[in-house]
C-alpha positions in Angstrom: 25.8 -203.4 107.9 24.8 -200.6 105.1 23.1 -197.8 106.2 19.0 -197.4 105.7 18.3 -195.2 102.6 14.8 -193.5 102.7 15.7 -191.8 99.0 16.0 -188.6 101.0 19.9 -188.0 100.1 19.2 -189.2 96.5 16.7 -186.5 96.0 18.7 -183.8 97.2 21.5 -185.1 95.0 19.4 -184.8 92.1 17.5 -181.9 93.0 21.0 -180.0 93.4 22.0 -181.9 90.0 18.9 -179.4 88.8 19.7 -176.2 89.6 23.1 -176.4 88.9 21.9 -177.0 85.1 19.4 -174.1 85.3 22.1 -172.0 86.6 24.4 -172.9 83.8 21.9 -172.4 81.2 21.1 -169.3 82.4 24.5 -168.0 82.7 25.0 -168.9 79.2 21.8 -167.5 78.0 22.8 -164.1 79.6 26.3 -163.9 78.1 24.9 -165.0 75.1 22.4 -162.1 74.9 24.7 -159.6 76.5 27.5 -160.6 73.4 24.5 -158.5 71.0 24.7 -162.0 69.1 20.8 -163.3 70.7 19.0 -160.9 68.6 16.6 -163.3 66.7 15.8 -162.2 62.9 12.0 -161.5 64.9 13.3 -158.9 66.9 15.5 -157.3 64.3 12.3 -156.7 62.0 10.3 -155.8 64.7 12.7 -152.8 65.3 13.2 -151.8 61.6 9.5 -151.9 61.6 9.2 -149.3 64.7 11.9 -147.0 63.0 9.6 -147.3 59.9 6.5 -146.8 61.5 7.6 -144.1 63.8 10.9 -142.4 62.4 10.4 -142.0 59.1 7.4 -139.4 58.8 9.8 -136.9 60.2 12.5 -136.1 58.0 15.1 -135.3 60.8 13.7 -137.8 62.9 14.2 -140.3 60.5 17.4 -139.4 59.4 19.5 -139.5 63.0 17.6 -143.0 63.4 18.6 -144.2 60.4 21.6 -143.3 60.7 22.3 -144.9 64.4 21.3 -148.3 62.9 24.2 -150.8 62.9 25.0 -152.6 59.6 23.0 -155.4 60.1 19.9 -153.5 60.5 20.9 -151.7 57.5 21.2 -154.5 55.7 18.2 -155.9 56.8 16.0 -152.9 55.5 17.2 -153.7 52.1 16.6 -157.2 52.1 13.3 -156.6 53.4 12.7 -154.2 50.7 12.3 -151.3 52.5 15.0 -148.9 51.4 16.4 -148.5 48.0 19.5 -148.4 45.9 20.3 -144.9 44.4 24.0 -144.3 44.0 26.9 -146.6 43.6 30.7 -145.8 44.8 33.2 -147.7 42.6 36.9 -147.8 43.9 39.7 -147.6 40.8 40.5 -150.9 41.4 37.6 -152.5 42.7 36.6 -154.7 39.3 39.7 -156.3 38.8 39.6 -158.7 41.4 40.0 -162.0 40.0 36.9 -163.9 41.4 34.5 -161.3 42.0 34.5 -157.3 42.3 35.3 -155.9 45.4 34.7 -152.8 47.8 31.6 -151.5 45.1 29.7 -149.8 48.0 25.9 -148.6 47.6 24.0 -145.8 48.9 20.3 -146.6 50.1 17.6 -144.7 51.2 13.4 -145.0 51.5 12.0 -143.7 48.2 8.5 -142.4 48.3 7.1 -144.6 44.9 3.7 -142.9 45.7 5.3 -139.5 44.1 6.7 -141.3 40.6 3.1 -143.4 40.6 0.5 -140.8 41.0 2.3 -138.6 38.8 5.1 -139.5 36.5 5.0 -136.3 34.8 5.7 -134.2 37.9 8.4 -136.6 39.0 9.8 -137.7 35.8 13.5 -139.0 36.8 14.7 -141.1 40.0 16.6 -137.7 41.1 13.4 -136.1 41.1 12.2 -139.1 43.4 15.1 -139.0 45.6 15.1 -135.1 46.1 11.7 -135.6 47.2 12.6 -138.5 49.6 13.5 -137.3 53.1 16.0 -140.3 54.2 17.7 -139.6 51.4 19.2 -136.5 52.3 21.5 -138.7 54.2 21.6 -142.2 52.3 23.5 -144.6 54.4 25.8 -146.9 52.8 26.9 -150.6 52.4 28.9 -152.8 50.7 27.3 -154.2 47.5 28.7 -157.7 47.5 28.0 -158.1 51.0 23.8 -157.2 51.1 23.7 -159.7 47.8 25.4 -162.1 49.4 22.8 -161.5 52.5 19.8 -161.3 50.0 20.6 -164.2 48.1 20.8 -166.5 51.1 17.5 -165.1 52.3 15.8 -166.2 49.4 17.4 -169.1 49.2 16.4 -170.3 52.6 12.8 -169.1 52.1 13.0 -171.1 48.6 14.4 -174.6 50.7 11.4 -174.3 52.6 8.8 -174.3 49.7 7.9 -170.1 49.9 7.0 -169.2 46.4 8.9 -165.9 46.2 6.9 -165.0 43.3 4.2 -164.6 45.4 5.2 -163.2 48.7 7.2 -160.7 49.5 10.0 -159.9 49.8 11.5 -160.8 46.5 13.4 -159.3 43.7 11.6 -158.2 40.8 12.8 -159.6 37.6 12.8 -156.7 34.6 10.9 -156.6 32.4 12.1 -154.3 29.9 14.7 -151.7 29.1 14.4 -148.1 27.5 17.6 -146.9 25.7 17.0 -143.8 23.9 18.8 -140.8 21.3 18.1 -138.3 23.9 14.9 -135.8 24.0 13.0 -138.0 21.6 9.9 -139.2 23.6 12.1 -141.5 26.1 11.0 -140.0 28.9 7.1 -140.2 27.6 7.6 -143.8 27.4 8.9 -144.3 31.0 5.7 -142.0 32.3 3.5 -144.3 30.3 4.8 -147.7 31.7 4.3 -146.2 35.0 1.0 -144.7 34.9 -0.7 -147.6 32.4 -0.8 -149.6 36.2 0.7 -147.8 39.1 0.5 -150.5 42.2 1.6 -152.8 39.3 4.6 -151.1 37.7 7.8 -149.7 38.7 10.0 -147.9 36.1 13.4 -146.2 37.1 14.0 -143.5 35.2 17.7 -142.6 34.6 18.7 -143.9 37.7 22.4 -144.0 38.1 23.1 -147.1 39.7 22.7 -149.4 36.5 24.5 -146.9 33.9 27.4 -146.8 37.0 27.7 -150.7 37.1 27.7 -150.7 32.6 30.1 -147.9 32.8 32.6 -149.2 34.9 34.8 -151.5 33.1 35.0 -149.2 29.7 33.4 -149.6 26.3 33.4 -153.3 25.6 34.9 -154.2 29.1 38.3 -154.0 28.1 39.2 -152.8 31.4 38.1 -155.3 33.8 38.1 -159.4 33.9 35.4 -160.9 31.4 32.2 -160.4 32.2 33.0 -158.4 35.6 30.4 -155.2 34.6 27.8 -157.7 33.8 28.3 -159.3 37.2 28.1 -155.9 38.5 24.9 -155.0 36.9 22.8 -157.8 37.6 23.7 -157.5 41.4 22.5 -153.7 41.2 19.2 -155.0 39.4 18.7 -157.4 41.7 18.7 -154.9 44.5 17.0 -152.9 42.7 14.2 -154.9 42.2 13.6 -155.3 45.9 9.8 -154.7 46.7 7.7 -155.3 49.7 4.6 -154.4 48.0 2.4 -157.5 47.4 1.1 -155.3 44.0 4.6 -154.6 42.5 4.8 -157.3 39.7 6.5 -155.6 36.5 10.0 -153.9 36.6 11.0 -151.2 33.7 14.6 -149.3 33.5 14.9 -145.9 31.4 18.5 -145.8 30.7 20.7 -142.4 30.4 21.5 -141.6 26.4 25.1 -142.5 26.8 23.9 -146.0 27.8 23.3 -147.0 24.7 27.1 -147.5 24.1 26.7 -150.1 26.7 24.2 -152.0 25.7 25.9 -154.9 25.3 26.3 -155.3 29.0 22.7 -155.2 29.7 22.1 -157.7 26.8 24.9 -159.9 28.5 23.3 -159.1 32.1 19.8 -160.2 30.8 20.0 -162.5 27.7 16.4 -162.8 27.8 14.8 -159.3 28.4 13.2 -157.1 25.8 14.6 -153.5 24.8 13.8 -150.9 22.6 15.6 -147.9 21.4 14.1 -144.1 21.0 14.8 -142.1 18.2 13.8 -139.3 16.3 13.9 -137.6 12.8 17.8 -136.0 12.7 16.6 -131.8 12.3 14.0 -132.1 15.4 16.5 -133.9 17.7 19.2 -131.8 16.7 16.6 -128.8 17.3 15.8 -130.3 20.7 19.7 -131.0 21.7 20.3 -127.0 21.0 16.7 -125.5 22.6 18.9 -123.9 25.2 22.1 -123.0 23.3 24.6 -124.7 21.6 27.3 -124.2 24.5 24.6 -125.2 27.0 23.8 -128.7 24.9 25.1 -132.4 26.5 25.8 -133.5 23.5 28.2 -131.6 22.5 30.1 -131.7 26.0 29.5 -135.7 26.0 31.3 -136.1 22.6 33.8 -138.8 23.2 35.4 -142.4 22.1 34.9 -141.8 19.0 35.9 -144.8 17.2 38.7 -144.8 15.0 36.4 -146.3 11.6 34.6 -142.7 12.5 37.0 -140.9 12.7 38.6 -142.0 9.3 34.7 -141.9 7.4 35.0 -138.1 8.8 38.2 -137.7 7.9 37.6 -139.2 4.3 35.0 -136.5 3.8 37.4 -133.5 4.0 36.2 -133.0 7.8 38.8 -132.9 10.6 37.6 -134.1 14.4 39.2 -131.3 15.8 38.1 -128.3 13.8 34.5 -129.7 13.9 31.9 -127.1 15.0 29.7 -127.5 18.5 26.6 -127.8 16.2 28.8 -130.9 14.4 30.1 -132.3 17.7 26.7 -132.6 18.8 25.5 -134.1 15.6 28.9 -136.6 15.9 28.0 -137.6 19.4 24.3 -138.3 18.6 25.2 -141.0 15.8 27.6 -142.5 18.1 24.8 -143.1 20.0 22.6 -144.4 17.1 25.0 -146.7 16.1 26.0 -148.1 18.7 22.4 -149.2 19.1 22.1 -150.5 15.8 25.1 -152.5 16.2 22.9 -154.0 19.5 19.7 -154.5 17.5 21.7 -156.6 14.9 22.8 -158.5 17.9 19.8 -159.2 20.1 17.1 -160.2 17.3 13.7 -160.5 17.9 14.6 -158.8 22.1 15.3 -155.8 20.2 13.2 -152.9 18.7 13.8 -149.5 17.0 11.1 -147.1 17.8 10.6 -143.8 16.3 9.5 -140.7 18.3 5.9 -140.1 15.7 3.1 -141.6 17.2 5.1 -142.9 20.1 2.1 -143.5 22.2 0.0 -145.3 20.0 3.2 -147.9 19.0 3.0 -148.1 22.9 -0.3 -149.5 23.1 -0.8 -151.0 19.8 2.8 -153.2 19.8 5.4 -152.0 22.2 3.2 -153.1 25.9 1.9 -155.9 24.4 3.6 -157.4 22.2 6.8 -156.4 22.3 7.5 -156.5 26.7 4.1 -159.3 26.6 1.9 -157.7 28.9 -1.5 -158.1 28.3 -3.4 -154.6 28.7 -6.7 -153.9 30.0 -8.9 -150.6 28.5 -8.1 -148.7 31.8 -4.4 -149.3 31.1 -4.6 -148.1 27.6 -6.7 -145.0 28.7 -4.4 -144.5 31.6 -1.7 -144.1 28.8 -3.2 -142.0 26.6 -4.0 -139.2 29.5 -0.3 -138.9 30.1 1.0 -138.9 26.7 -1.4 -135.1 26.9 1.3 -134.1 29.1 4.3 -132.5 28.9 6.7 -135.4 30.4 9.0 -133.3 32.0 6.4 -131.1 33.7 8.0 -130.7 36.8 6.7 -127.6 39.2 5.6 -124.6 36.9 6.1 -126.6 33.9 3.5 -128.8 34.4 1.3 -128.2 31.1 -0.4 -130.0 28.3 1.7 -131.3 25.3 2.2 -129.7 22.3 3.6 -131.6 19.2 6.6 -129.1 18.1 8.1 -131.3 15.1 7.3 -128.8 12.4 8.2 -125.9 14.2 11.4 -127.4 15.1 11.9 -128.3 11.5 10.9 -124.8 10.4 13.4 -122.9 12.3 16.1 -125.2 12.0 19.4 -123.2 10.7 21.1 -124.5 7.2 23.9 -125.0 9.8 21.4 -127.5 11.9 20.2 -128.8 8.9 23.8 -129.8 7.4 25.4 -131.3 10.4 22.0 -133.3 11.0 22.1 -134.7 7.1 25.8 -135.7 7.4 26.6 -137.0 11.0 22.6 -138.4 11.5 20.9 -139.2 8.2 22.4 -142.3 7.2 21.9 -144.1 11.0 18.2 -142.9 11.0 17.6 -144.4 7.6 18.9 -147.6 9.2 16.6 -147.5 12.0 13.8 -146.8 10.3 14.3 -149.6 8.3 14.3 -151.8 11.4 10.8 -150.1 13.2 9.1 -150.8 9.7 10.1 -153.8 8.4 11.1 -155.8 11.1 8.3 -155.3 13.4 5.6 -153.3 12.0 5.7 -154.7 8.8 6.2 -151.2 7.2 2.7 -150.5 8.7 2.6 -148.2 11.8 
């Protein structure tokens, strides 16, 4: 006969059945957690944006917390668009990977834009910016690749779920334009001015070396390095670069170093479709300006190098040897290297590219340049907010601070028959060239 059942054993049964399951879960949930792999992405932003908030207002503070972050939090202050590229480590090596570069590692830091913003003139250069950063007395660094790869899948993610990155942030900034320039011919004036025509709007780099590291790497034409591998390179530091996590941040502008325009051909490859312009400036005044502080003090005539062997020969055709040229001639030499290796890259790029001559810089700014020439519509505010720091001195950092004074016929007054020589035989022919190309192909021989 079976025994009576009054559901008293089954409910135990099951009841047991139940906290054995909670127990599991638990205990799995606790490993879990104690493993450092539970961390949701929540929590991770919600303690980069304590260390923010609290560490970074004190500059040692800031820096020991920064430093104890682990790699993922790093990361993660990057991708968020909080901390900022500012120096690239490339190994010897490192480029010629077949598939992709390898071991390019990145130093990051919080850059205070408000400085660069509010005042272009005083902070006129990205080491300016970073000298006047606190964190970045001790950048922390990371692997390139890796925080791309991280950043990419971010957006990504935030794309498959229908977030318009365009408008919410964080996303990557796309540029907008590029500066290349002869060196102390107004370059920097123009950098200040796309800055200050719309400060929560605009964010130039000026001279930063990250992108003139990532063109440089793989050698004049890329010869040393797969196809296409410094181009890779490039728009991976751009991309970082363009990191914002202001809401107002909707234009991108890079000021490239003078030697960079013997690499413009990897920016144009990098960035097909953005707009550049190249600086110049009448051959006596630039030369006057390259030698203001002595001829053995000048860059260009410690910079001189690669010269190209067509060069070489014109020189040599002329009676002049490379090696018994004067510092005043090397200078001169390395200057129309520059200039033609951007008119070679305005023959290329087309309509993208403009020449732009130092006279009148800021009023080809506002009446062609801006608008024009990078599209950007401008208000009278913007064009007003140009005009007050083209009456600056652009490099008026400190002491220097001071109103602008044009100089062009005082440079060309005291220029030396020496000055004068080297600049009509290394210079005249290239600026000829580019002057043809600011007044016939844009300004329709006007401005």
């Amino acid at each position: 006969m079976p025994k009576g059942n009054t559901g008293k054993a089954r409910r135990h049964r099951e009841l047991k059945k139940i906290v054995i399951c909670f127990a599991v879960c638990f205990t799995i949930i606790a490993i879990y957690e104690l493993s450092g792999k539970g961390s949701s992405a929540r929590e991770r932003r919600r303690k980069t944006k304590n260390i923010l908030r609290n560490g970074a207002k004190k500059k040692f503070s800031s820096d020991k917390e920064f430093t104890n972050l682990t790699e993922e939090e790093k990361i993660d202050l990057v991708v968020q668009g909080k901390f900022h590229l500012v120096n690239l480590k490339i190994p010897p090596t490192g480029l010629n990977e077949h598939h992709r570069y390898e071991g390019v590692l990145g130093e990051f830091c919080q850059i205070n834009w408000s400085l660069h913003k509010s005042e272009p003139s005083s902070y006129p250069m990205y080491r300016d910016l970073t000298k006047n950063s606190p964190s970045c007395e001790r950048p922390f660094r990371l692997d390139i690749k890796k925080v791309v790869d991280v950043m990419r899948n971010y957006d990504d993610e935030r794309e498959a779920k229908g977030i318009d990155l365009e408008n919410q942030v964080p996303h990557s900034l796309q540029p907008n334009g590029f500066v290349f320039h002869e060196s102390r011919c107004g370059s920097t004036l123009v950098a200040n001015s796309l800055a200050a025509m719309n400060p929560p709007a605009h964010r130039t780099y000026s001279e930063s070396a990250p992108p003139i590291a990532a063109a440089k790497a793989c050698g004049i034409g890329g010869k040393n390095c797969p196809e296409g591998r410094a181009a890779e390179l490039l728009r991976d530091v751009i991309y970082i670069m363009g990191r914002t996590d202001d809401p107002n941040e909707t234009h991108l502008f890079f000021k490239i170093q003078s030697i960079g325009s013997k690499y413009i051909s990897v920016f144009t490859e990098a960035f097909p479709d953005t707009p550049w312009i190249y600086v110049y400036r009448e051959p006596v005044q630039i030369m006057m300006s390259q030698l203001a502080q002595g001829v053995n003090r000048a860059n260009c005539v410690h910079q001189l190098s690669n010269v190209p062997d067509e060069k070489r020969k014109e020189i040599e055709s002329h009676g002049k040897n490379l090696d018994d040229l004067s510092n005043i001639e090397k200078c001169a030499l390395h200057l129309s290297l520059l200039c033609d290796s951007a008119l070679h890259a305005i023959y290329e790029s087309g309509s993208l590219a403009r020449a732009v001559s130092y006279d009148n810089i800021v009023q080809k700014l506002i009446a062609h340049i801006i608008p024009d020439h990078f599209h950007i519509l401008m208000t009278d505010d913007e064009k007003e907010n140009i005009q007050k720091v083209g009456g600056q001195y652009s490099k008026g950092r400190g002491k220097r601070k001071a109103e602008f004074k044009e100089d062009s016929e005082e440079k060309e007054k005291n220029a030396t028959p020496e000055i004068r020589e080297a600049a009509k035989f290394f210079l005249q022919s290239s600026f000829e060239l580019l002057e043809e190309e600011a007044n016939e192909k844009y300004y329709g021989g006007g401005v």
